[in-house]
KEVEXZA-578859 format. One line per field, with one value per residue (C-alpha): residue number from 1; residue in three letters; z negated, x negated, y. Coordinates in nm, 4 decimals. Each point is the difference from the previous one (the first is absolute). Example, Ala and Ser with C-alpha at 12.3 -4.5 7.8 and 13.67 -1.06 7.14 Angstrom:
// KEVEXZA-578859
pos = [1/2]
code = [ALA/SER]
zz = [-0.7800/0.0660]
xx = [-1.2300/-0.1370]
yy = [-0.4500/0.3440]
This chain:
// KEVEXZA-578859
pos = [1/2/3/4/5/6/7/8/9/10/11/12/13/14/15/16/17/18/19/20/21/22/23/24/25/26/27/28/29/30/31/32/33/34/35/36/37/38/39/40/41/42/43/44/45/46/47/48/49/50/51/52/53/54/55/56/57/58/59/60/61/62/63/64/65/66/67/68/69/70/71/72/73/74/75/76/77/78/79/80/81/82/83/84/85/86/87/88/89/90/91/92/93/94/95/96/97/98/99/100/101/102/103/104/105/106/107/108/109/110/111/112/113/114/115/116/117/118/119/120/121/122/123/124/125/126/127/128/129/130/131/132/133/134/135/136/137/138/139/140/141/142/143/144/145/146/147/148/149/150/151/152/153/154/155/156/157/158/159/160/161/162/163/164/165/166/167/168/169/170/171/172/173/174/175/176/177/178/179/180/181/182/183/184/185/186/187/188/189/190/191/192/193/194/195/196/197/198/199/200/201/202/203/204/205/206/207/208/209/210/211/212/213/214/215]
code = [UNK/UNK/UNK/UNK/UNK/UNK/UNK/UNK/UNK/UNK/UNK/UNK/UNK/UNK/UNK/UNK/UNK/UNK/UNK/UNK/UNK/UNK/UNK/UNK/UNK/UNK/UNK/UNK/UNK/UNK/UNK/UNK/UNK/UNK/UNK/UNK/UNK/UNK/UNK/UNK/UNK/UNK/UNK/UNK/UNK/UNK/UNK/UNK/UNK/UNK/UNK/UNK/UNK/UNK/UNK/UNK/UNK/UNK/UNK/UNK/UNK/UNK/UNK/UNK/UNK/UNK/UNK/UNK/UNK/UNK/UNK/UNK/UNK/UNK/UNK/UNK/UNK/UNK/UNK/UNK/UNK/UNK/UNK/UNK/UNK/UNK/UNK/UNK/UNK/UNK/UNK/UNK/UNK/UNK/UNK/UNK/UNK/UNK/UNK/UNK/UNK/UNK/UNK/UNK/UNK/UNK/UNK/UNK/UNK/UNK/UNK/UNK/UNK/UNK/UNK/UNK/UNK/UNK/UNK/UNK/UNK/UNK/UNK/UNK/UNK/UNK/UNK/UNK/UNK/UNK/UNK/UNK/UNK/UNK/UNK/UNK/UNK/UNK/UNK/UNK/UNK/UNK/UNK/UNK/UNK/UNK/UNK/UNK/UNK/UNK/UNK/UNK/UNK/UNK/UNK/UNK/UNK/UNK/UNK/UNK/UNK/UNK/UNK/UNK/UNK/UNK/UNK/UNK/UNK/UNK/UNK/UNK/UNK/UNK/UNK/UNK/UNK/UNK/UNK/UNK/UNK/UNK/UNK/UNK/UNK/UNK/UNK/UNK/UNK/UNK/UNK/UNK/UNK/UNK/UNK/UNK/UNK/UNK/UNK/UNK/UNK/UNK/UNK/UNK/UNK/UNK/UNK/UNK/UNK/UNK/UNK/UNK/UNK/UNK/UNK]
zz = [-1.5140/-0.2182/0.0632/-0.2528/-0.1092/-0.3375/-0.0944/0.2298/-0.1973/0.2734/0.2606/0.2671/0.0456/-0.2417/0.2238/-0.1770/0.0007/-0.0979/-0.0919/0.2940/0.2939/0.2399/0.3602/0.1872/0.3921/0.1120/0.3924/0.1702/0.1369/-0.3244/-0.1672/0.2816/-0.0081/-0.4151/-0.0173/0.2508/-0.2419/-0.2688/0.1697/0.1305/-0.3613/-0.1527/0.2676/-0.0786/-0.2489/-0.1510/0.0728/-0.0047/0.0802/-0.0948/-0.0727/-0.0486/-0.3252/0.0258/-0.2091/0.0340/0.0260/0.2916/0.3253/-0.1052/-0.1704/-0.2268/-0.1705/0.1167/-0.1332/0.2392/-0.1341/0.0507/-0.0274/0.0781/-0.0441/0.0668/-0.0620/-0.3131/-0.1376/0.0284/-0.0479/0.0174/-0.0664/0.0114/-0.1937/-0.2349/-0.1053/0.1131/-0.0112/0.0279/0.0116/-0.0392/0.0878/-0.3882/-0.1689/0.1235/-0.1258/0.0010/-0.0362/-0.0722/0.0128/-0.0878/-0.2940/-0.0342/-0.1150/0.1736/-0.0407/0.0696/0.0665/0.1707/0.2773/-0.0819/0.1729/0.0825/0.1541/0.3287/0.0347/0.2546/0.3461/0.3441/-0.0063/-0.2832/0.2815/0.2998/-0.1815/-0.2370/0.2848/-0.1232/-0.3371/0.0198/0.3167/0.2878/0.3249/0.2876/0.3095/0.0950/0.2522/0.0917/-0.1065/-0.0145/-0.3506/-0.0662/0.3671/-0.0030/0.1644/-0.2196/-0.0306/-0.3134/-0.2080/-0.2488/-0.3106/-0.2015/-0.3209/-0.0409/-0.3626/-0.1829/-0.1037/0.0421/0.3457/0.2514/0.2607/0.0738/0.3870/0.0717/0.3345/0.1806/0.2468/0.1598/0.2485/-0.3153/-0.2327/-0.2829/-0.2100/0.0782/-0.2405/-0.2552/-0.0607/-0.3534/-0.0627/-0.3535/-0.0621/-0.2919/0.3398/-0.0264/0.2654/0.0196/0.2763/0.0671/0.3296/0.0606/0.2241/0.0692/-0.0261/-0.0890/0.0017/-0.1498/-0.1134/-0.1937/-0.3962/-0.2532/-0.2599/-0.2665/0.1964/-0.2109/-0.2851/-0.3362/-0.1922/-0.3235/-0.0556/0.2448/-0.2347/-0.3389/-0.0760/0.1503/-0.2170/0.1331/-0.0967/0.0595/0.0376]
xx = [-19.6142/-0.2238/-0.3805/-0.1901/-0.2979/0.0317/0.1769/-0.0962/0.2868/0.2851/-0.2335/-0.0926/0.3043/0.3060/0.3332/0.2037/0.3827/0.3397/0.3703/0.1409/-0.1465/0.1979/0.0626/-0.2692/-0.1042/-0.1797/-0.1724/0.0727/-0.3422/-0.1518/0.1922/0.0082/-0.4065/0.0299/0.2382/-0.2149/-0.3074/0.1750/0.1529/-0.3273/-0.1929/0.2987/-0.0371/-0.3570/-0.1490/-0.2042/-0.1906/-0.3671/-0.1090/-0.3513/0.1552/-0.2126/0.2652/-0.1176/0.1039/-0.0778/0.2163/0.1870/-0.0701/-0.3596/-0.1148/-0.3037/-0.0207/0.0341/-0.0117/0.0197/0.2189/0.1373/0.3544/0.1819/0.3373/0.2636/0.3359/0.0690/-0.3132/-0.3534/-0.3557/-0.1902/-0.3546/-0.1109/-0.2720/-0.0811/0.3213/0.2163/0.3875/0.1777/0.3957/0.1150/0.3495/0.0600/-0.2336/-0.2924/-0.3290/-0.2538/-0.4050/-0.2755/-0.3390/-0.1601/0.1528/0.0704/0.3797/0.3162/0.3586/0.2915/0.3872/0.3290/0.0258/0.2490/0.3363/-0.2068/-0.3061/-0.0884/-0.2363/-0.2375/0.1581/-0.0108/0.3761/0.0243/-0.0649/0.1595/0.2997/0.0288/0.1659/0.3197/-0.0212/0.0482/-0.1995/0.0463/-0.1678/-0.1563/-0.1756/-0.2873/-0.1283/-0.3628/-0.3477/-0.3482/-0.0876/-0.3130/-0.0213/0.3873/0.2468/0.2714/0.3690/0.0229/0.2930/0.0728/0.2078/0.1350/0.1404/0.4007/-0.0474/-0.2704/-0.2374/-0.3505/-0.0512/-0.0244/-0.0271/-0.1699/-0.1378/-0.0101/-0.1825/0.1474/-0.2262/0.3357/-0.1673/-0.0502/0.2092/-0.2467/-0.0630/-0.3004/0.0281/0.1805/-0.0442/0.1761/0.0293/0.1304/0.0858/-0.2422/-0.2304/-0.1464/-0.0204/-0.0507/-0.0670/-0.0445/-0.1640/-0.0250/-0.1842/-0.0579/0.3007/0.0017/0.3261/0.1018/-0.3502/-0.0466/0.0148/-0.1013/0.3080/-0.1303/-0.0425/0.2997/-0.0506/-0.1463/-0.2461/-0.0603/-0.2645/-0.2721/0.0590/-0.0690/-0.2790/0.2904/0.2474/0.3601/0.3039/0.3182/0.2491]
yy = [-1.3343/0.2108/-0.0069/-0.2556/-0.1314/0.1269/-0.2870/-0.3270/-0.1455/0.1865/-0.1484/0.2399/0.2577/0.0020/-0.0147/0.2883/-0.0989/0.1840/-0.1380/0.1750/0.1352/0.3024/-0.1342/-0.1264/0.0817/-0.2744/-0.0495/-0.3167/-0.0364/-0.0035/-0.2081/-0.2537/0.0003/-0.0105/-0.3016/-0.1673/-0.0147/-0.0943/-0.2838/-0.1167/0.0066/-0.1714/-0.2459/-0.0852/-0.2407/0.2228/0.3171/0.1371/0.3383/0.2180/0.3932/0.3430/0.1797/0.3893/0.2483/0.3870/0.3730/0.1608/-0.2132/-0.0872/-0.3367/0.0489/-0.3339/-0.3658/-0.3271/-0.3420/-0.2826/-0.3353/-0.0937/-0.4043/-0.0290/-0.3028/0.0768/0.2076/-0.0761/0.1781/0.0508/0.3470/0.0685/0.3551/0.1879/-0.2838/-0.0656/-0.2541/-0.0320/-0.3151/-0.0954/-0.2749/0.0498/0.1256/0.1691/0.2168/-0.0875/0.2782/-0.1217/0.2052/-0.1352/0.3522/0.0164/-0.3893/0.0555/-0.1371/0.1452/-0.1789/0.1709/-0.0792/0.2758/0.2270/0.1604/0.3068/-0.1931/-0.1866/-0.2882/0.1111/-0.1798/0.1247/-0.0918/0.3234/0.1985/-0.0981/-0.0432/0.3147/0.2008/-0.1599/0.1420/0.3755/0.1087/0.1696/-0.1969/0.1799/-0.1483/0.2311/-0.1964/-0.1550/0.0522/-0.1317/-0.1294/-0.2036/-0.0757/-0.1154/0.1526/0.0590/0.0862/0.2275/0.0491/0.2834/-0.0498/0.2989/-0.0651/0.1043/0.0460/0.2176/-0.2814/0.1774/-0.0961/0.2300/-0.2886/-0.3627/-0.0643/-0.3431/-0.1380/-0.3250/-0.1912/-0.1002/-0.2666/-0.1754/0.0871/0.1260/0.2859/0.1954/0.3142/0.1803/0.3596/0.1446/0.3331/0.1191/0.3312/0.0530/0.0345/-0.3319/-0.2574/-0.3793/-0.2324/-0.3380/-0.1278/-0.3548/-0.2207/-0.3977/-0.1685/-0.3638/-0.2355/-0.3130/-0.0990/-0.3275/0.2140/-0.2249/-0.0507/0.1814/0.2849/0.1752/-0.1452/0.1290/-0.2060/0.1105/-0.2208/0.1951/0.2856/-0.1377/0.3029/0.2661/0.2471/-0.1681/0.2537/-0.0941/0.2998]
């Protein structure tokens, strides 16, 4: 899960992966409270959230940028920092009004399409799992959980933060050991909302003054 934004095309952390992992120590608690959320998103119609993505050195953020993100089922939409980032369940389609240019790709093996499920459910690929118990975040009280990775993937950890009297995700906390730190905080939840049908969908046609690649 290396940090990004130099790339909006590996969405907002890349989930860093190895053919074999060494034996993993995982805490019941924590996975108990991490299965629970992903249950309850892949329960749900679809999925609305506002988030706050930070970025900075150490422990301290120095830059944020709010976003937007609806998802249902595999497929998403992100906005953030004048781009936007749509899948449609195969290809990712990157717009840039700034620059007026779209690019278009299949993710690939070592990608993830940005999902809360990527998160919640990454402890089974090559991390250790530690219940560190409760804490205020954003007013919430949480139940935080600590992932280390088993394998040398530059992570030094991820902190994720459960409202577990609803089942959510209220932060994520990356640190990389190039020093550099990325979090995620989000905020107002909305559920199986009425989405119109081409909310996943990529028209071409309201792009027709727009650079389109195609990797």
């Amino acid at each position: 899960m290396k940090s990004l934004f130099r790339n909006i095309t590996l969405a907002l952390f890349t989930v860093a992966t190895a053919a074999t992992f060494s034996a993993q120590k995982i805490d019941a608690k924590a996975k108990n409270l991490l299965d629970a959320v992903a249950k309850t998103y892949k329960t749900k119609n679809n999925v609305y959230f506002k988030f706050v993505y930070g970025t900075g050195t150490g422990k301290t953020v120095t830059k944020t940028e709010p976003g937007i993100f609806y998802s249902a089922g595999d497929r998403y939409k992100l906005k953030i920092m004048g781009t936007e980032q749509l899948y449609d369940g195969n290809k990712i389609y990157n717009v840039s009004a700034e620059d007026q240019e779209v690019t278009i790709a299949k993710p690939s093996g070592s990608e993830q399409i940005f999902s809360p499920l990527t998160y919640i459910e990454e402890y089974k690929k090559g991390y250790n799992v530690q219940y560190l118990g409760k804490i205020k975040v954003n007013g919430v009280l949480a139940d935080r959980i600590k992932l280390t990775p088993t394998t040398n993937n530059g992570i030094k950890e991820v902190n994720i933060f459960v409202n577990a009297a609803k089942n959510q995700l209220v932060k994520l906390e990356q640190f990389s050991k190039d020093n550099s730190v990325s979090v995620i905080a989000i905020s107002d939840y909305k559920e199986n909302q009425k989405l119109s049908n081409s909310m996943f969908t990529f028209d071409k046609g309201q792009y027709k003054n727009y650079i389109v690649t195609e990797l």
